[in-house]
C-alpha positions in Angstrom: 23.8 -18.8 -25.6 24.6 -19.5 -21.9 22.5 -22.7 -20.8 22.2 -23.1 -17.1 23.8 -26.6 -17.2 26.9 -24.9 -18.2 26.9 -22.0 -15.5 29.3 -23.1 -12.7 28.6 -21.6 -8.9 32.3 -20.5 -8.5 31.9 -18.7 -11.5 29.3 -16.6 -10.6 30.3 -16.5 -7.0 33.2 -14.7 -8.6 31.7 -12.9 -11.1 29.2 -11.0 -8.2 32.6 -10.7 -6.0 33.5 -8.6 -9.0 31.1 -6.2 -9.2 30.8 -5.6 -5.4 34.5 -4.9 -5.1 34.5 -2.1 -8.3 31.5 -1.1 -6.9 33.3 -0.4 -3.7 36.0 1.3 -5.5 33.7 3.4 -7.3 31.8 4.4 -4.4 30.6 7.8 -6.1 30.5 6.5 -9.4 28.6 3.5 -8.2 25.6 5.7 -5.9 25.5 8.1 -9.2 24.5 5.4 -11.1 22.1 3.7 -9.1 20.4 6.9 -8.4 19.9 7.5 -12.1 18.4 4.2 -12.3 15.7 4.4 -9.3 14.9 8.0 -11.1 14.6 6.3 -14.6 12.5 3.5 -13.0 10.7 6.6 -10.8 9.9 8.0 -14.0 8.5 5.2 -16.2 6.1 4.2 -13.0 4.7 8.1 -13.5 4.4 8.3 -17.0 2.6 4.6 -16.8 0.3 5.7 -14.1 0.3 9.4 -14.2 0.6 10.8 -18.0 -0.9 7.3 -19.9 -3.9 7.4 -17.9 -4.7 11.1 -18.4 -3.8 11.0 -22.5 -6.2 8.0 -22.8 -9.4 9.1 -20.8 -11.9 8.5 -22.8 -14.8 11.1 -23.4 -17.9 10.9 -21.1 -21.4 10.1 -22.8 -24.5 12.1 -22.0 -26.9 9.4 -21.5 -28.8 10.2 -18.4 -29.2 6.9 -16.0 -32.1 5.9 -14.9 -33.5 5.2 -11.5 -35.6 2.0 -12.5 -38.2 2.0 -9.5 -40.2 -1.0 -10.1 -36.3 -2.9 -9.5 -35.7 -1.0 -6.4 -39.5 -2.2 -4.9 -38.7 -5.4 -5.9 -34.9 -5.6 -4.3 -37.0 -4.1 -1.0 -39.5 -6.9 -1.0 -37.0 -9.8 -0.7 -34.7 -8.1 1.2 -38.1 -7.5 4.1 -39.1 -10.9 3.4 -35.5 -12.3 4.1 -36.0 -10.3 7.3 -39.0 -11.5 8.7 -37.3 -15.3 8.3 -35.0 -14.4 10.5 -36.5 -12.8 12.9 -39.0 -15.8 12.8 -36.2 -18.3 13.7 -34.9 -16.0 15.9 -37.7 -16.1 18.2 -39.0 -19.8 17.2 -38.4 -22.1 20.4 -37.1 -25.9 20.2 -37.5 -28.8 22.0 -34.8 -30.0 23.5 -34.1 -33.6 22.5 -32.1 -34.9 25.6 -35.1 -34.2 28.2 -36.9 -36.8 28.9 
């Protein structure tokens, strides 16, 4: 096991050097090889988010919702109460405290 104390920045300063120049050598070899990678990788996003997805959907239940009206009545009531407060500060007037 490689420890990081022991990894020297010549080292892999060479070692990258390396790769880019066979890389360069291998121009064809090299794009070959990345494109099989980007398709691989292409691939595994699709099956993840594509084919996983569609093999796992789970079955829809029949239940019917719902509408619970006494809720909705209730949500309208604040939410026309809320209103009036602000329209009531909207048009309340203040003193102004630096007139004499």
């Amino acid at each position: 096991m490689i420890f990081p104390s022991q990894l020297k920045p010549n080292k892999i300063k060479e070692f990258l050097l390396k790769i880019c120049t066979l890389a360069a050598e291998r121009l064809f070899l090299s794009s070959l090889v990345l494109m099989f990678i980007s398709l691989l990788f292409g691939l595994a996003i699709f099956y993840k988010y594509n084919i996983l997805p569609q093999k796992l959907e789970p079955e829809l239940e029949t239940e019917v919702i719902k509408f619970q009206e006494d809720i909705y009545q209730k949500i309208l009531e604040t939410w026309e109460s809320r209103g009036e407060k602000f329209e009531e500060a909207r048009t309340k007037e203040y003193t102004d405290p630096f007139k004499p």
